[in-house]
N, C-alpha and C positions, 0 to 999 in steps of 0.2 A: 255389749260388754258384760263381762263376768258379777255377778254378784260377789262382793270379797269374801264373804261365807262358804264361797265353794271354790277360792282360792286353794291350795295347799300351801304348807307352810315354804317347799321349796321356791315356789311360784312369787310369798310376798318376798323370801328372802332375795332372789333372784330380782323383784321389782325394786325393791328399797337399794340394792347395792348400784344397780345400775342409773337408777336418780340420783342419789351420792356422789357416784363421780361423774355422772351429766354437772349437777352442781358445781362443785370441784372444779374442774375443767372450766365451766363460764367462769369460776371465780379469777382462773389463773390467768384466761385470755381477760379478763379486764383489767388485772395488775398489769400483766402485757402492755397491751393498747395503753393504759393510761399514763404508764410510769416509765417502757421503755426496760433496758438494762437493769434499771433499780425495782424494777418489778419482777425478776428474774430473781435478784438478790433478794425481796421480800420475800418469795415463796421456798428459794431454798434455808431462810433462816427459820421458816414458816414450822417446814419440813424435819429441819434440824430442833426444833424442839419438840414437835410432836415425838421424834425416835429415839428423845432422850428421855420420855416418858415412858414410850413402848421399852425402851433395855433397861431401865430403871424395873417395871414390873415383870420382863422376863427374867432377869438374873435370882429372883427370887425362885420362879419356878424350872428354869436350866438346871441340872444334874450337874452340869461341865458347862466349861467356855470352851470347849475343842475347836477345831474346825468345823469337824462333823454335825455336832451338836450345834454349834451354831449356824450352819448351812440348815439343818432339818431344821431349825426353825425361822429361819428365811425361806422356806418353803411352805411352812405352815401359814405362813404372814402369806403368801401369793397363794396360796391353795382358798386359803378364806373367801380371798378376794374372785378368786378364779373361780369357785366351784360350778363346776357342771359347766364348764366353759372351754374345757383344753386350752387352756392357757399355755401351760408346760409341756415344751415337746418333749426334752430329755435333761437330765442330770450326770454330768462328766465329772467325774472324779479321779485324779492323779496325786501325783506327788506333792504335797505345799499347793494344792488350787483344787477347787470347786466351782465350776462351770452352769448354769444354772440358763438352759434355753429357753427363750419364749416366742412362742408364733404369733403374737398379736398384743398391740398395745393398750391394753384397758381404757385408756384416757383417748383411744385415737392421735396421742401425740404429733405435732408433724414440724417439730423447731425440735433440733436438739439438745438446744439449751434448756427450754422447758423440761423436756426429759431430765435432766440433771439436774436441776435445782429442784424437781420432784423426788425423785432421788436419793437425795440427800439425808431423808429417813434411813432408805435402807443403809446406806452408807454410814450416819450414823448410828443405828443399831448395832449393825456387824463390829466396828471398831469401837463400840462403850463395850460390848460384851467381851470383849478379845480384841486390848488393845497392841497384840501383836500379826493382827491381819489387814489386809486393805479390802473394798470393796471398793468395786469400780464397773463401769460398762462397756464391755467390747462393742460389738455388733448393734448396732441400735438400729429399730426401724424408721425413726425419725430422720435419720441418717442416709435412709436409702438399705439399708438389708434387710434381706428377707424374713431376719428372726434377729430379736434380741440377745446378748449376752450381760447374765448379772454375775461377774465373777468375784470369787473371794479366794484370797491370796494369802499367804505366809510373808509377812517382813522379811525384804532381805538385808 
């Protein structure tokens, strides 16, 4: 094994994130197993206040609540989390939506639900910052497809 002195810094940050959500992930499969449906509900209320914290301190550093701008940094949020990972295949950009692909699921998710009460961050970030957009998941792996979809919407 490596002495941690001849770690580089990519190496611990890459080690630290990936314990994190090993963490994480047993925390969620125990709410699971333990509590059933209401363990689902714990983790997206979990979820939902950690993101009301995160748009609480992004809005301060956000230019705009646009689409745009708030897509880039729902990118930044998974890029953190992703780096040096290819997380992100592509970014689809149209009219009123933002499309935001992923080839693999951080958490190895494999219940849908879990997926979405996880979530629920993003979800809540996107709609405190610009409460005139939705955020939602097409594509999910947990689901059975082969890449994710994190999309963000325009209110219709």
């Amino acid at each position: 094994m490596m002495d941690n002195s001849q770690r580089t810094l990519e190496q611990v940050y890459r080690s630290a994130v990936s314990g994190l959500y090993g963490r994480l992930r047993s925390n969620y499969d125990f709410l699971y197993r333990k509590f059933g449906d209401k363990g689902l509900k714990l983790i997206a209320e979990m979820s939902r206040e950690y993101g009301l914290g995160v748009a609480k301190r992004a809005k301060a550093r956000l230019a705009g609540n646009d689409m745009d701008s708030v897509a880039e940094y729902l990118l930044r949020i998974f890029d953190t989390v992703a780096r040096g990972r290819d997380l992100i295949t592509t970014t689809e950009r149209s009219s009123g939506k933002v499309i935001i692909k992923v080839n693999r699921c951080p958490l190895d998710f494999d219940i849908p639900a879990m997926c979405l009460a996880h979530t629920t961050m993003e979800k809540t970030v996107v709609e405190e910052l610009n409460p005139n957009l939705i955020y939602r998941i097409g594509k999910s792996i947990p689901a059975g497809d082969s890449y994710c979809e994190h999309i963000l919407e325009i209110k219709k």
